[in-house]
C-alpha positions in Angstrom: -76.3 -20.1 -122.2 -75.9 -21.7 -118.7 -72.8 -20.3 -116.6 -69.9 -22.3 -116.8 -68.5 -24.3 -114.1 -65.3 -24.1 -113.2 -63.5 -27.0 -112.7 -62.3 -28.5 -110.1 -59.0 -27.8 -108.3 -57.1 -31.2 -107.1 -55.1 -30.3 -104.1 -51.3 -32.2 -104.0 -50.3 -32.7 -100.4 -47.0 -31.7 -99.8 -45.3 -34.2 -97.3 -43.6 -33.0 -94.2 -40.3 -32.4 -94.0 -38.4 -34.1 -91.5 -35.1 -32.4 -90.1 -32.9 -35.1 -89.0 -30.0 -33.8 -86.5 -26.5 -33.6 -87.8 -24.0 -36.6 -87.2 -22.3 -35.1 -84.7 -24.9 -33.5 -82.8 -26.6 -37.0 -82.8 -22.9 -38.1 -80.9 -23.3 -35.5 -79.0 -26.5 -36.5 -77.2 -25.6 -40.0 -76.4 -22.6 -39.0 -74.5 -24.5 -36.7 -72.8 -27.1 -39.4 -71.9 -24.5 -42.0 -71.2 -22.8 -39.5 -68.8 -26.0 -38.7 -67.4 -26.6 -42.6 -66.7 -23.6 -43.0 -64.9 -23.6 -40.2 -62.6 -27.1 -41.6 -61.7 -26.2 -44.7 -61.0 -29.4 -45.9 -62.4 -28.0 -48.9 -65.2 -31.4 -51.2 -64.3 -29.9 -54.0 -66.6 -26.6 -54.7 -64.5 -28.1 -56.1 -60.9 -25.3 -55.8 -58.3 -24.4 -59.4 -57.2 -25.1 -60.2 -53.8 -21.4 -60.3 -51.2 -20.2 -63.5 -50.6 -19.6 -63.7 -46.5 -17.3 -66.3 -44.5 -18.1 -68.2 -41.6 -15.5 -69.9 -38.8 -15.6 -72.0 -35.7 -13.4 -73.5 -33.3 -13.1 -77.3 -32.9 -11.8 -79.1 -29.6 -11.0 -82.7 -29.0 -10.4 -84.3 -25.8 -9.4 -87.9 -24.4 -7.8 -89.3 -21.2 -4.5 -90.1 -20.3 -3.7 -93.3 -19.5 -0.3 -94.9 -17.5 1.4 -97.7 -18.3 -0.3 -99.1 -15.3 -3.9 -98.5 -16.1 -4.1 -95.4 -14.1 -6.2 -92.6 -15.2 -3.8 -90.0 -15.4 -5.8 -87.0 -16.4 -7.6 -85.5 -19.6 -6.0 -83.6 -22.5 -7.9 -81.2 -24.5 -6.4 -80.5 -28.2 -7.9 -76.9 -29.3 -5.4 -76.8 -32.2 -5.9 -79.6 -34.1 -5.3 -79.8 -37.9 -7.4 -81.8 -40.7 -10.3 -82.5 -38.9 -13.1 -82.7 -41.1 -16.6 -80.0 -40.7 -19.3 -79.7 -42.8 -21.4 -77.1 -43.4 -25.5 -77.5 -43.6 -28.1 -75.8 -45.3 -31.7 -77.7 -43.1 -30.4 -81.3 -44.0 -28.6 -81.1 -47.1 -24.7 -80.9 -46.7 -23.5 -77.8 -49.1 -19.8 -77.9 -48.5 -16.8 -79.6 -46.8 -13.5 -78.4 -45.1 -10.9 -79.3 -42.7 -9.7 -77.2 -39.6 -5.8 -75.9 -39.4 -5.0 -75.2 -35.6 -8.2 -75.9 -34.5 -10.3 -73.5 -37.1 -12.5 -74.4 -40.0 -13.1 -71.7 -42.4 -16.3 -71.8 -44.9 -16.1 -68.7 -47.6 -18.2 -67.5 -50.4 -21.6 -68.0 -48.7 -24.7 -66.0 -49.5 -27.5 -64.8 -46.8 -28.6 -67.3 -44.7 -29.1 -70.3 -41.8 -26.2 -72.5 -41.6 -25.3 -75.2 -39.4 -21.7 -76.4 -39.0 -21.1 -80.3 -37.9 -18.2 -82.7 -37.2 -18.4 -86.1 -36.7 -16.2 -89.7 -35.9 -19.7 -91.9 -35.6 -22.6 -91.8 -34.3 -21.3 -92.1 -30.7 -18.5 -88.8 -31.1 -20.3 -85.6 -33.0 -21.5 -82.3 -32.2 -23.0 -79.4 -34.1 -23.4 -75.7 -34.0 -26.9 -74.2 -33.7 -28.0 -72.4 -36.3 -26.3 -69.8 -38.0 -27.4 -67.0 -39.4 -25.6 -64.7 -42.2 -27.2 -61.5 -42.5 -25.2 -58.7 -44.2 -21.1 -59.5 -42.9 -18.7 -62.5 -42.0 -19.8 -64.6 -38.6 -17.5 -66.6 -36.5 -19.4 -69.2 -34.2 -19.1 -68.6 -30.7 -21.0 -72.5 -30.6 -17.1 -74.3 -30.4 -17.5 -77.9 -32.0 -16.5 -80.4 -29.5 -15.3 -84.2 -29.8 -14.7 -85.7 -26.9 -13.8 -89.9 -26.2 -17.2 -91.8 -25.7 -18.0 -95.1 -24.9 -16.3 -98.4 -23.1 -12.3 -98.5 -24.5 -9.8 -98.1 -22.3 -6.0 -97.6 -23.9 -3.0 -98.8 -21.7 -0.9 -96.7 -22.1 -2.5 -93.3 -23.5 -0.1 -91.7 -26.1 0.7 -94.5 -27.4 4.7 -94.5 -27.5 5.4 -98.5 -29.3 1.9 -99.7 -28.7 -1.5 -99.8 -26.9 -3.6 -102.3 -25.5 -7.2 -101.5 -25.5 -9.8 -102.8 -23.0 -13.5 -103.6 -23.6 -16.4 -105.3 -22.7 -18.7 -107.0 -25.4 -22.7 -108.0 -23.6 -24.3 -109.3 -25.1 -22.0 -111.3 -27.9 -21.8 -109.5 -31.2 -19.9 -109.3 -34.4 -16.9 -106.3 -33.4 -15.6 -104.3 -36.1 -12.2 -101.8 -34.8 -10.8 -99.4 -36.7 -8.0 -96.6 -36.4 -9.3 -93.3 -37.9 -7.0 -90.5 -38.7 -8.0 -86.8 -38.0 -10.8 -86.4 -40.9 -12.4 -89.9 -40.6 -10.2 -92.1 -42.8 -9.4 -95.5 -41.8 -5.3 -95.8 -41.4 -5.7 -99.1 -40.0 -8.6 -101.7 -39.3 -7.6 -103.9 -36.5 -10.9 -106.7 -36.2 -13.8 -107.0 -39.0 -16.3 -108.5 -37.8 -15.1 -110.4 -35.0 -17.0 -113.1 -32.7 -16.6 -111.6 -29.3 -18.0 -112.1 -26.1 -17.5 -110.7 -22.7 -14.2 -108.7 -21.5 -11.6 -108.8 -24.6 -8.9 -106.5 -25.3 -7.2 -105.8 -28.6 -3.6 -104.4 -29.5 -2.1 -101.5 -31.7 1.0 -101.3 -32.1 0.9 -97.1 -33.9 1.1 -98.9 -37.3 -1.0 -98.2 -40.7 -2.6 -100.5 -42.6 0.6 -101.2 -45.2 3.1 -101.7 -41.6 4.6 -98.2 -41.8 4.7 -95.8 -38.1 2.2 -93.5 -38.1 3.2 -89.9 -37.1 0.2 -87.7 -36.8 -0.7 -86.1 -33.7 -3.8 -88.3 -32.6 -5.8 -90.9 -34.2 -9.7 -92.2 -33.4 -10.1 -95.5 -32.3 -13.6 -96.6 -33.2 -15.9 -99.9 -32.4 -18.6 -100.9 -33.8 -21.3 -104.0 -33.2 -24.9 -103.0 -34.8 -26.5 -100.6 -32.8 -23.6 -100.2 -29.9 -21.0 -98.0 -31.1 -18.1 -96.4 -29.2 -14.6 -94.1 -30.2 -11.3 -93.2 -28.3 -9.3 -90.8 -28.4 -5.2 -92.3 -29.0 -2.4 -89.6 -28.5 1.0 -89.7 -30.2 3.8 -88.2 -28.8 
């Protein structure tokens, strides 16, 4: 009789057991790790915003003094003038505007970088800073903006107490246009609009706005325009 064979065993596998941590011990280990974190320093998912950094100038404006004879009586410089209007530059493109209050501008909450500041009446009366650089604190520019009377218009008298009569020559003839400006480039009063005029001419302002009322601001821009020729004065109030 042929031995037997004994059959075969099957073999159950017995799945791991896995030992979970208790609840609290589980609490336990994130507060340590959160703790751990902070100390560190090391939260790679919160970037730390870059400081925002101020920049400031200075702006002068200067003009003559006139008699009530037509005698030149002397400049006066204004470094303390309010509401006149600066931008601020990034290359070409104008990022922000303000206006000065006793004779300082003020640009805040700028990143990094190259700035230029600029102030302007026309073409004929503006300045600029050079470049500015913002590295890792607040800057002021030791580049002071300057505006100073330009061009052929001469004010009898220079402040203007009532009013002012203005001198100028027009060569060749041309189409005039003259305005009164106030401290940030807004016309308070336009005095000729496109005027034939030829030769030596003079035109009157008698320190009145546009509607007829006084005007009482410190100075005002008188500016002159015929295409490409274009001039601005300086007018004092006392």
């Amino acid at each position: 009789m042929p031995d037997s064979v004994p059959p075969s065993r099957s073999r159950t596998r017995v799945p791991a057991r896995i030992t979970m941590p208790a609840p609290g011990l589980r609490l336990a280990r994130h507060f340590a790790l959160a703790c751990l974190a902070a100390a560190c320093g090391c939260s790679s998912d919160r970037p730390t915003a870059p400081r925002a950094h101020a920049l400031s100038g200075h702006v002068v404006l200067s003009g003559p003094f006139v008699d009530a004879a037509g005698n030149l009586a002397g400049t006066r410089v204004l470094g303390d003038a309010d509401g006149v209007a600066v931008e601020l530059l990034d290359g070409n493109r104008v990022l922000a505007h303000t206006t000065t209050t006793a004779g300082v501008y003020r640009f805040t909450g700028l990143v990094s970088g190259v700035y230029t500041a600029r102030t302007r009446v026309n073409e004929a009366v503006q300045d600029e800073t050079n470049p500015l650089t913002i590295a890792d604190a607040d800057i002021a520019a030791a580049d002071t903006l300057r505006l100073a009377a330009s061009g052929d218009l001469f004010p009898v008298p220079n402040p203007v107490v009532d009013s002012t009569v203005v001198y100028f020559n027009v060569d060749p003839p041309g189409y005039v246009t003259i305005r009164i400006l106030g401290a940030a480039g807004d016309t308070v009063r336009t005095l000729l609009l496109g005027v034939g005029l030829a030769g030596f001419s003079t035109v009157v302002w008698d320190g009145r706005d546009q509607a007829g009322a006084q005007t009482t601001a410190r100075f005002y821009w008188m500016t002159f325009e015929e295409g490409s020729d274009v001039r601005a004065q300086l007018l004092f109030r006392p």
